[in-house]
C-alpha positions in Angstrom: -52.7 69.9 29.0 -55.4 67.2 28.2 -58.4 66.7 29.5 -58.9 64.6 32.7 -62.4 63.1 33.0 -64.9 63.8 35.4 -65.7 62.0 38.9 -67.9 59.4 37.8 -70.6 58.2 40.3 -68.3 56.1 41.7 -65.7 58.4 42.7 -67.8 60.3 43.9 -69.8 57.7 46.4 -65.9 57.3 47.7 -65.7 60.3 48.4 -68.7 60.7 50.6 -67.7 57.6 52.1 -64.4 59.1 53.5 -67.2 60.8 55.5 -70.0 58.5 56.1 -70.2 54.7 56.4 -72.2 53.1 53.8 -75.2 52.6 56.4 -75.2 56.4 57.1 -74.5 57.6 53.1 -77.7 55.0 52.3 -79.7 56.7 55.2 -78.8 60.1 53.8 -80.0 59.4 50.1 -83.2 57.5 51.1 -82.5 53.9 49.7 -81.1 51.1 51.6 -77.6 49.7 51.6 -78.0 46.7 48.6 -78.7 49.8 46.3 -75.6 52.2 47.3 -73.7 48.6 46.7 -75.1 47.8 43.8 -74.5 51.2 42.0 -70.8 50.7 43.4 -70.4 47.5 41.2 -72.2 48.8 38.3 -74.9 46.6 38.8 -77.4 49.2 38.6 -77.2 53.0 37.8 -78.2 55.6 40.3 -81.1 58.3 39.3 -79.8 61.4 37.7 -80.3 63.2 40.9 -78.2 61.1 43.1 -74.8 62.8 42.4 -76.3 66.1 42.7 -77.4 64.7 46.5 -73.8 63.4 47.1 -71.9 66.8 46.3 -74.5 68.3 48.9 -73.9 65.3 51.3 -69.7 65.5 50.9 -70.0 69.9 51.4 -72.2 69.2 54.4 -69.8 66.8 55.8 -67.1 68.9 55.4 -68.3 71.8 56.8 -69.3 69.4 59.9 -65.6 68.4 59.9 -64.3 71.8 60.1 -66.5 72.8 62.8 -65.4 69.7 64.9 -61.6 70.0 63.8 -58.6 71.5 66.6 -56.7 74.4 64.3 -56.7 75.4 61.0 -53.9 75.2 58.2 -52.6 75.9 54.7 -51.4 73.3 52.1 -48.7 74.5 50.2 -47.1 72.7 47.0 -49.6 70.5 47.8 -48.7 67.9 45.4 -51.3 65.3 45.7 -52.0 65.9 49.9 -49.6 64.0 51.9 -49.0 67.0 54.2 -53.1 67.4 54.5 -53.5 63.8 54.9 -50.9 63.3 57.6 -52.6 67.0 59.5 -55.8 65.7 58.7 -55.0 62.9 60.6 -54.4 65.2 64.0 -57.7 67.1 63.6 -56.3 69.8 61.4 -58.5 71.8 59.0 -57.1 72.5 55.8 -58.3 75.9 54.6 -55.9 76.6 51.6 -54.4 74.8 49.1 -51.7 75.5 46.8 -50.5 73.9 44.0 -49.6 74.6 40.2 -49.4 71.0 38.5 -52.6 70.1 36.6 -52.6 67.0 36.9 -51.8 66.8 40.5 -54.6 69.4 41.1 -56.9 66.6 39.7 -55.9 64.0 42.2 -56.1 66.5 45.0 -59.6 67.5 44.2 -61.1 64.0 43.6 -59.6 62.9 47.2 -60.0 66.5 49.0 -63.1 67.3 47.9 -63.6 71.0 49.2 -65.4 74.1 47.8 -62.6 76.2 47.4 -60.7 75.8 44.5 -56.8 74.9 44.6 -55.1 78.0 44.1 -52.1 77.7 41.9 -49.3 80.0 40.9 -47.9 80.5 44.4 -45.7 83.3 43.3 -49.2 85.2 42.1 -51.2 84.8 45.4 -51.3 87.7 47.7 -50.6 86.9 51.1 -52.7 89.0 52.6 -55.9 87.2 50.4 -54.9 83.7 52.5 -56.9 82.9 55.3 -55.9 83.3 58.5 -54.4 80.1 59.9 -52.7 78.0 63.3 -50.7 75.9 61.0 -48.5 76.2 57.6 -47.4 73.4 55.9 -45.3 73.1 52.4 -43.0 70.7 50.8 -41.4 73.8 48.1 -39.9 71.9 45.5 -36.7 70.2 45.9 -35.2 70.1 42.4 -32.9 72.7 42.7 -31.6 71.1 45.8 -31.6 67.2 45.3 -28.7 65.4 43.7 -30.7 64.4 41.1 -31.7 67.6 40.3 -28.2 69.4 40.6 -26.9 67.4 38.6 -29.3 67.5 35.9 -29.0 71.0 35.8 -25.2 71.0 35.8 -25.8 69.2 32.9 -27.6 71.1 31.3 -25.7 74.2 32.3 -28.9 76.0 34.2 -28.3 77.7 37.5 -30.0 75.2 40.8 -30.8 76.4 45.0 -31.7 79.8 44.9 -30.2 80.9 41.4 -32.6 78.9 40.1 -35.6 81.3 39.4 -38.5 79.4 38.7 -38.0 77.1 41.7 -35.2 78.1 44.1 -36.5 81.3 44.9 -39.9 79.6 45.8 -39.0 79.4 49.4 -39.4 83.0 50.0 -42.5 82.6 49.1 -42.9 80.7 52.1 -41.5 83.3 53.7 -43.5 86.3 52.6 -46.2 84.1 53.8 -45.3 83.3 56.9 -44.4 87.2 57.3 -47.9 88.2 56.7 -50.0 85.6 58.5 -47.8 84.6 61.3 -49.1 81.0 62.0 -48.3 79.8 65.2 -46.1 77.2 63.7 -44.8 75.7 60.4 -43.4 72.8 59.0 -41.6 72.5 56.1 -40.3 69.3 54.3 -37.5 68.7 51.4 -34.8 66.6 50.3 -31.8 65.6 52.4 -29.3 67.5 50.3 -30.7 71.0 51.1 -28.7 70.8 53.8 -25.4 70.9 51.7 -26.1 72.6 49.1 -23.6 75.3 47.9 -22.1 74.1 50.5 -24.2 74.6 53.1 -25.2 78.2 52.5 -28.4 77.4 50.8 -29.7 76.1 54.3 -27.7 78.6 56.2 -29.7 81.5 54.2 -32.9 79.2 54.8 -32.6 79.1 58.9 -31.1 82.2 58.9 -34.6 84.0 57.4 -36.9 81.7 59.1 -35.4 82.3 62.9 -33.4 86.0 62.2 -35.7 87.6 60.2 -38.8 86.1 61.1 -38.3 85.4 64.7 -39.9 81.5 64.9 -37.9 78.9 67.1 -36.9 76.5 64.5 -35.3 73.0 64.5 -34.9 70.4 61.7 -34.0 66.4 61.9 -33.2 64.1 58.6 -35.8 61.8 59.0 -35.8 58.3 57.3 -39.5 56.7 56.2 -38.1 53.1 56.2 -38.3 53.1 59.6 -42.5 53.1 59.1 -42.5 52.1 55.2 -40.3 49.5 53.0 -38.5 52.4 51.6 -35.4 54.2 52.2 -36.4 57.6 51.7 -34.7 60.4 53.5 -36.0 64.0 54.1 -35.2 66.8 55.8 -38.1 68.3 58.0 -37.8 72.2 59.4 -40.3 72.9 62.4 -41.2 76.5 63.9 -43.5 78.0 66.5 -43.6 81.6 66.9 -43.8 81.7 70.6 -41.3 80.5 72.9 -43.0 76.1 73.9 -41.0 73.4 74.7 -40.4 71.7 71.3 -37.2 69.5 71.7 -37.5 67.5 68.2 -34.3 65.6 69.1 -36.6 63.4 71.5 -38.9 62.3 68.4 -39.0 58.9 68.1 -39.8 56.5 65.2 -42.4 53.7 66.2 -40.7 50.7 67.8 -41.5 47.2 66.9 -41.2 44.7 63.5 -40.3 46.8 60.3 -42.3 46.6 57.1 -41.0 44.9 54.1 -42.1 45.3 50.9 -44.3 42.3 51.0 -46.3 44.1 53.0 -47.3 46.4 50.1 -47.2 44.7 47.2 -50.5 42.8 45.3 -51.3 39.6 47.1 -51.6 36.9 44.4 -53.1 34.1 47.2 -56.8 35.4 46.4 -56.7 37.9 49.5 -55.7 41.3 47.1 -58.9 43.7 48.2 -60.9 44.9 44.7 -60.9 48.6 45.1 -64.1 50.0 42.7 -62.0 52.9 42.0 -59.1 50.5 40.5 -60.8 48.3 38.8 -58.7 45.2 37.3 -56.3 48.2 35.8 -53.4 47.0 37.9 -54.6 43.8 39.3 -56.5 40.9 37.6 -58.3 39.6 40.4 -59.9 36.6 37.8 -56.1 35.7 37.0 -54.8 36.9 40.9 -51.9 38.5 39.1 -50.8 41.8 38.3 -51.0 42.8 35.0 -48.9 41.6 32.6 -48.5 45.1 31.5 -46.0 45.6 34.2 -43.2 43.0 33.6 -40.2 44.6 31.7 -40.3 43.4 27.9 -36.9 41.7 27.1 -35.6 44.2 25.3 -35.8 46.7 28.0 -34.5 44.0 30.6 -31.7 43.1 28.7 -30.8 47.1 28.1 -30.6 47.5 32.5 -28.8 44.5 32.6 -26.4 45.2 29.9 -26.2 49.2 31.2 -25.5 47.9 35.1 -22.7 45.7 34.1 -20.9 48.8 32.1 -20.9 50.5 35.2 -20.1 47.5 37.5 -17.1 47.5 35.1 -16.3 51.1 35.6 -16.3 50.8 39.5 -19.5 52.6 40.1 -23.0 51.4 41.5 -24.9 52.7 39.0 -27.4 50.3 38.0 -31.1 48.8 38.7 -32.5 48.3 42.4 -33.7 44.4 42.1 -36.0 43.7 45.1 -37.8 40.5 46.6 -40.9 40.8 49.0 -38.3 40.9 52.2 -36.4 43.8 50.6 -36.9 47.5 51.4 -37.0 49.6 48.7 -34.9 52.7 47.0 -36.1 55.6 47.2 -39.0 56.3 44.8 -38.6 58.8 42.2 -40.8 60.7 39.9 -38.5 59.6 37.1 -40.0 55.9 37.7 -42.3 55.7 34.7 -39.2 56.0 32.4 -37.8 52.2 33.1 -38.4 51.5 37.1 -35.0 50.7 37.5 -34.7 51.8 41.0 -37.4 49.4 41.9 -37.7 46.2 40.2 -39.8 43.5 41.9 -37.6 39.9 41.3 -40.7 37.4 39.9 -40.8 33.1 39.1 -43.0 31.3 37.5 -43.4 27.3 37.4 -39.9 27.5 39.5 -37.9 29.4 36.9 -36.9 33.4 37.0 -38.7 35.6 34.8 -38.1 39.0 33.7 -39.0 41.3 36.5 -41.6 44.4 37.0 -42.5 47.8 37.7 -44.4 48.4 41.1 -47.7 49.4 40.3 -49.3 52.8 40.8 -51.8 51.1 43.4 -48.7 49.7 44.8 -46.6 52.9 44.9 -49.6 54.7 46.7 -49.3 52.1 49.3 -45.4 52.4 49.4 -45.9 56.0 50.1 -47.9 55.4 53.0 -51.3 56.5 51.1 -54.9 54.5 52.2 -56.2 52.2 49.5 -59.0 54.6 49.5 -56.8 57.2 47.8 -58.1 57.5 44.1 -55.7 57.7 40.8 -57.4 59.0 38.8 -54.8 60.0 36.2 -52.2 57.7 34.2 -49.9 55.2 34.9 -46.9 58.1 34.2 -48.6 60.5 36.0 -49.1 58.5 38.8 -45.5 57.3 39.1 -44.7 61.3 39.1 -47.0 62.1 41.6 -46.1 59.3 44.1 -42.5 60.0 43.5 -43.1 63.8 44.4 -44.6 62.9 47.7 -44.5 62.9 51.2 -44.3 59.3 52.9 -47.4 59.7 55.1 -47.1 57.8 58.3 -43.9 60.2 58.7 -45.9 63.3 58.5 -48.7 61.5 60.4 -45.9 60.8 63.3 -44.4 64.1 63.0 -47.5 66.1 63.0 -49.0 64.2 66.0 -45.8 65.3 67.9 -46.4 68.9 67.5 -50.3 69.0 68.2 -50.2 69.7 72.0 -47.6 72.9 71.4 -50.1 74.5 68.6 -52.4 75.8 71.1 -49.6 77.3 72.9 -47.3 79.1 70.5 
């Protein structure tokens, strides 16, 4: 795997700010505000032992955090930390993490900035080494169950759900887990068609070892994030408690009111598009207010989708791209959208005349996912596009989460 660079100073004063605001971070390192802003626009650099200071200042806040926070929990298949941010978000304490992709272990550390180091292998971990915790949470991969990834592997004639033995069996790992440390409650998240898989069994042997054998209360609900984001992305979401509370997850509600659209989300190009230090002009040039050009299809790659949805629209079958205007909601986002972003295409004019379209940009699909603009990238364009596609869509969790804080205490 190559290299990913190091936090620069930068990074690393956004971090501390997740913390501190600017006033208090300035206070901290013993200059005034005009200089922590300055060193934030590269208009100056910082003395050599001002990072040094901030890594003290980011352990000391989160060690204040954790003594402030409501219950503890574990991160597992952490991805890039939707499930933390969304617990986060309740007053949870994250006090493991778990996660074997490089690359996403970069983007966790640069935005989770803890002391302990991600663990990764989960199948290698001994229970028993975890720390104790209220709370499990893990999103275990969902290749071997999505349609996507059934039928890739039909394809290829490789074994999917639990035959699968890199990534089917995974859940028991979960399970083993769960056996050893017995949080007071779990939640676990995955694609929609785990559900039928194997025609149902898959799930069967799933509630079946979490309720039977494990003895937690469980219930699960399908839950759709376009009804908090401009995307149609369903997931299936399994909740347990160990003790006997009153959990009745048919009365959770999505938030009422106006829906977003995916105007909402994307780059504004009216002057009003925030400069994030930690983007840069990579996605947006805020001299032109324009996304990069970098991100409209070429023709030849235009004309391929269109030519490729109108075999299909021949053959009787939808296949084909996902062309979108800022009133649409989106397809779901996939971590196959760095190949051709044919599942979301933003429609685009200029002087009064269409033009080809483009890709959503990795700022953009953070957003789409429900992640803060303070969320750094700081990997590729294609691993970006993985890593959002992977995801959890965060207000979601947040929502779901929130609804099982005051039964923690009491399972």
């Amino acid at each position: 795997m190559a290299d990913i660079a190091q936090p620069d100073i930068n990074t690393i004063l956004t971090q501390a700010l997740r913390f501190n605001s600017l006033s208090e971070l300035a206070k901290k390192l013993g200059v005034n505000v005009t200089t922590v802003r300055r060193w934030r626009g590269g208009k100056s650099e910082p003395k050599p032992y001002t990072a040094p200071a901030l890594h003290a200042i980011i352990r000391e806040s989160i060690q204040h955090q954790a003594s402030r926070s409501d219950f503890r929990f574990i991160d597992l298949f952490a991805g890039i930390g939707g499930l933390r941010t969304a617990f986060e978000s309740i007053g949870g304490h994250c006090v493991f993490t778990s996660e074997w992709d490089g690359y996403a272990q970069k983007t966790y550390e640069v935005n989770f900035p803890d002391e302990a180091a991600i663990q990764g292998d989960i199948t290698r971990i001994d229970a028993a080494a975890i720390p104790d915790h209220d709370v499990l949470v893990a999103g275990f991969p969902c290749q071997p169950f999505s349609i996507a990834g059934v039928s890739k592997k039909n394809a290829l004639g490789r074994a999917h759900g639990f035959a699968d033995k890199i990534q089917g069996t995974l859940f028991f790992d979960v399970a083993r887990i769960i056996a050893e440390k017995r949080p007071r409650a779990f939640l676990l998240e995955n694609v929609k068609n785990l559900q039928s898989h194997d025609k149902g069994n898959t799930f069967k042997v799933i509630m079946s070892t979490l309720a039977d054998e494990l003895g937690y209360s469980v219930q699960y609900r399908v839950l759709d994030a376009q009804l908090w984001l401009p995307q149609h992305r369903e997931r299936i979401v399994i909740i347990g408690f160990r003790d006997p509370v009153l959990f009745d997850f048919d009365s959770f509600s999505a938030p009422v009111g106006e829906r977003m659209v995916l105007g909402d989300i994307l780059h504004c190009a009216d002057g009003s598009e925030p400069f994030l230090q930690h983007d840069g002009n990579k996605y947006f040039d805020h001299a032109q207010n324009r996304v990069q050009d970098k991100y409209t299809l070429t023709d030849k790659l235009w004309a391929y989708l269109q030519s490729y949805a109108e075999k299909h629209r021949s053959l009787g079958n939808g296949f084909g791209f996902g062309l979108v205007t800022e009133e649409s909601v989106s397809r779901t986002l996939s971590a196959r959208y760095y190949k051709d972003g044919s599942e979301i295409l933003i429609a685009q004019t200029a002087k009064g005349k269409e033009i080809n379209p483009r890709r959503l940009t990795p700022r953009e699909c953070a957003r789409l996912m429900g992640f803060p603009d303070s969320f750094i990238i700081p990997v590729s364009d294609t691993r970006a596009y993985k890593q959002f596609g992977n995801s959890v869509a965060v207000p979601v969790f947040e929502a779901v989460a929130k609804f099982m804080k005051p039964l923690i205490p009491l399972a």
